[in-house]
C-alpha positions in Angstrom: -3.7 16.8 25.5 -0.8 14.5 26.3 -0.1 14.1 30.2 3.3 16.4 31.6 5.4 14.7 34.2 8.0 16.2 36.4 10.6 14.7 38.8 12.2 16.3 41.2 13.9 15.0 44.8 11.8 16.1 47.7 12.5 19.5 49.4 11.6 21.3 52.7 9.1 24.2 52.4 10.4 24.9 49.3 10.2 28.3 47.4 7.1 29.5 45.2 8.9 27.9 41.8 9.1 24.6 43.0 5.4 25.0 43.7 4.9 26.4 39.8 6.6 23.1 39.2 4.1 21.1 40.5 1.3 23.0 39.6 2.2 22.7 35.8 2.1 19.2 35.5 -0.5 16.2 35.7 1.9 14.3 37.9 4.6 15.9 40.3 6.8 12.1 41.0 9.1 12.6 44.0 13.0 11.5 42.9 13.4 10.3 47.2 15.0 6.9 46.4 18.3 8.7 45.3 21.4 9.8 47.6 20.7 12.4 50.4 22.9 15.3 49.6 24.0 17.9 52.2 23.7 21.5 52.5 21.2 21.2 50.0 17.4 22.2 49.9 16.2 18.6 50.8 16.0 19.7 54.6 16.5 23.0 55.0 15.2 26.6 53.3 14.7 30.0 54.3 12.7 32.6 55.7 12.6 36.8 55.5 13.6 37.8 59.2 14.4 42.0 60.1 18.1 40.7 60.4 17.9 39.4 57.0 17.8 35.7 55.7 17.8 33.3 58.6 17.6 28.9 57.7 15.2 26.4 59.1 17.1 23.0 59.1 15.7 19.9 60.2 18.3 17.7 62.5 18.8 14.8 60.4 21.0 12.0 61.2 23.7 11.0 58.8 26.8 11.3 60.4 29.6 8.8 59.1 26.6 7.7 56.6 26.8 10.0 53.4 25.5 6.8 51.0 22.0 7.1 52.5 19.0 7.6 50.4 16.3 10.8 50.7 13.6 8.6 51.8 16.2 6.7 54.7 17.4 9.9 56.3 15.8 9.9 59.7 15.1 13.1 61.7 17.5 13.5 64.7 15.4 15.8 66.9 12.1 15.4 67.2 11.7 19.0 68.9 12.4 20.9 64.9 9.0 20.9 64.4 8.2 23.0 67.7 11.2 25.2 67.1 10.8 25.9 63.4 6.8 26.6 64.3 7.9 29.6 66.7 10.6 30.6 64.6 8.1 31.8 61.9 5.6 32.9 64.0 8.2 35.1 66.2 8.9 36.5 62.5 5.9 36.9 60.5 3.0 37.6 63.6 3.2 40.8 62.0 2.4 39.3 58.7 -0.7 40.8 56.4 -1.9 37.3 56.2 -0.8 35.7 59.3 -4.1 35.4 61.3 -6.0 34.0 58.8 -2.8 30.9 58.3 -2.1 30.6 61.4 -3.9 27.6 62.5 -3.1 25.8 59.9 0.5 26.2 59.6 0.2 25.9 63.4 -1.2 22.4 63.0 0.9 21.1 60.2 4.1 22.0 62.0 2.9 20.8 65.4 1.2 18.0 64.6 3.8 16.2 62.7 4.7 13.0 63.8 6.8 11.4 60.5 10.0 10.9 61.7 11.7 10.2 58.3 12.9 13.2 56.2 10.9 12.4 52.8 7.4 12.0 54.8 8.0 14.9 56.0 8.7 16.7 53.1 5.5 14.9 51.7 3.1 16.4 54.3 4.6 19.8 54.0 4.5 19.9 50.1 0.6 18.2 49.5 -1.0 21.1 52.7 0.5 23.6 50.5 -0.4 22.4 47.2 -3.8 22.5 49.0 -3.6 25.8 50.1 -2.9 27.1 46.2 -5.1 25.1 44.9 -2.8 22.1 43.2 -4.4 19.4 42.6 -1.8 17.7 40.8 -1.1 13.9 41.7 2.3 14.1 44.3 3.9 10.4 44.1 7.2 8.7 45.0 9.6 7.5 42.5 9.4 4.2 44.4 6.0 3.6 43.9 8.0 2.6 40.2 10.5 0.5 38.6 13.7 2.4 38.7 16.2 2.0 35.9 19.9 2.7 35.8 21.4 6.0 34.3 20.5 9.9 35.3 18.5 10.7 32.3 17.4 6.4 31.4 15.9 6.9 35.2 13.8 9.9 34.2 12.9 8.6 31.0 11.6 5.7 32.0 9.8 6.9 34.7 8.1 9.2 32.5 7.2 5.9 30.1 5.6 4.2 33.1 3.8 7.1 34.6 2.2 7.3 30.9 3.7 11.0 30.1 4.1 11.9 26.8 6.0 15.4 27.9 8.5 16.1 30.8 9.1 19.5 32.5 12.6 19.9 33.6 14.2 22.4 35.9 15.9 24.8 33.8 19.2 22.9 35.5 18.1 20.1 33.3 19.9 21.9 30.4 23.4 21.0 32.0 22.8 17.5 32.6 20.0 15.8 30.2 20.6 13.4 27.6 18.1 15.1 25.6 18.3 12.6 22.6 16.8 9.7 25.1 13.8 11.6 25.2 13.2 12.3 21.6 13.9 8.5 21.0 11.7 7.4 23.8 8.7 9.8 22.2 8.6 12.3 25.0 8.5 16.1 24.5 11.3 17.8 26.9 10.4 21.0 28.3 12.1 23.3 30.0 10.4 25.3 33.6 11.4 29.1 33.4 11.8 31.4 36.6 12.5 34.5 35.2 9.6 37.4 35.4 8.3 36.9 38.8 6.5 40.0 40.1 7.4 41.3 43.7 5.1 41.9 46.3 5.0 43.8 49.5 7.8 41.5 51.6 9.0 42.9 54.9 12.6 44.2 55.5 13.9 44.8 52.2 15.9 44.4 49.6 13.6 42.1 48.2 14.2 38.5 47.8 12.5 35.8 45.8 14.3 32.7 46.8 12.5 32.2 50.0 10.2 29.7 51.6 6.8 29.6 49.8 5.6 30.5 53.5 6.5 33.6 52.8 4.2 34.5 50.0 1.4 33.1 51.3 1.6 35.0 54.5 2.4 38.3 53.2 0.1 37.8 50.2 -2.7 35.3 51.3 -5.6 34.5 49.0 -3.8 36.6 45.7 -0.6 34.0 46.1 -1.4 32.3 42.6 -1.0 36.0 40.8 2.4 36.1 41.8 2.8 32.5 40.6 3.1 31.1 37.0 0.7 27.3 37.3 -2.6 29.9 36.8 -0.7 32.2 34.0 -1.4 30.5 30.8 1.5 31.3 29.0 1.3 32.3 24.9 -2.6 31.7 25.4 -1.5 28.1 26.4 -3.5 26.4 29.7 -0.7 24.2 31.1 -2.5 24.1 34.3 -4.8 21.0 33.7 -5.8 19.5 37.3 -6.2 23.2 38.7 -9.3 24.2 39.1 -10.9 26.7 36.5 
């Protein structure tokens, strides 16, 4: 079996796909060293709330600087972390599965002490991978060489990570040069996030685009079987660095 890369910028408490991402890779290489974009997902997502879907935004500072990279963006407000933690317990104490998370999502938000965006993200996105059971390598696109063009960027990355596959997000399909990675050897995939199951979510309608938080508090130890990274898909394991 070859080795699967994806690349993907950095985002906060992101939603169970992103998660699936990672999970159905060998290595998950954070694209950090590229332009910060705004009202994006890099520092913000969203949580289930009785009055319906409610943001968590970290502060950052980039006002009159728009150029900055993801890993330069500094945190503005050092009190997010405190806010955001009270903000999801206010809304999910109620939670099936909120006494047995609670003190560790109570630590990870109160003890964080990075004050640049991408650690941030970092810390967030390995405790969860943890708490799943990922054990898929997370690494930073600047631990590498970068090279010049969208798709040459992702290609090459993949060459020096030693991948012989790459798992896109299905946005890929607008934007990939997919000819670059047949020429380069690599096997381009496409991530699917059609077919997720529902599961019993507070205040309805239902909603799938939501922090990952919020599966794991309302579903707790059976997160994975809402999840695709332990499905093995046409009788396929893709899932190689999760544990058996």
């Amino acid at each position: 079996m070859g080795k699967r890369v994806a690349i993907v910028q950095s985002s906060y408490i992101p939603w169970k796909g992103y998660f699936d991402l990672i999970g159905l890779v060998d290595e998950f290489i954070l694209l950090d060293d590229v332009q910060f974009t705004r009202r994006d997902w890099r520092n913000r997502n969203r949580i289930k709330t009785r009055d319906g879907l409610k943001w968590l935004t970290i502060p950052v500072a980039n006002k009159g600087n728009y150029r900055q990279k993801i890993n330069e963006m500094a945190i503005a407000d050092p009190g997010w972390a405190g806010r955001h933690w009270e903000t999801i317990r206010h809304h999910y104490g109620r939670a099936r599965y909120f006494k047995e998370y609670r003190g560790w999502l109570e630590e990870l938000f109160l003890k964080t002490e990075e004050r640049l965006l991408s650690r941030v993200n970092h810390r967030f996105i390995t405790a969860i991978c943890q708490v799943l059971g990922v054990r898929t390598r997370v690494s930073f696109s600047m631990d590498y060489r970068l090279a010049e063009g969208a798709t040459e960027r992702l290609v090459d990355l993949c060459l020096q990570a030693g991948a012989s596959e790459y798992l896109s997000g299905p946005s890929g399909r607008d934007y990939l040069d997919e000819e670059l990675f047949a020429k380069s050897g690599l096997k381009l995939q496409y991530m699917d996030y059609s077919g997720y199951p529902e599961y019993e979510q507070p205040f309805p309608p239902f909603e799938h685009k939501v922090s990952i938080i919020d599966l794991i508090l309302n579903t707790g130890p059976a997160a994975g079987e809402y999840m695709k990274f332990s499905a093995p898909p046409e009788g396929e394991r893709l899932v190689r660095g999760v544990p058996e």
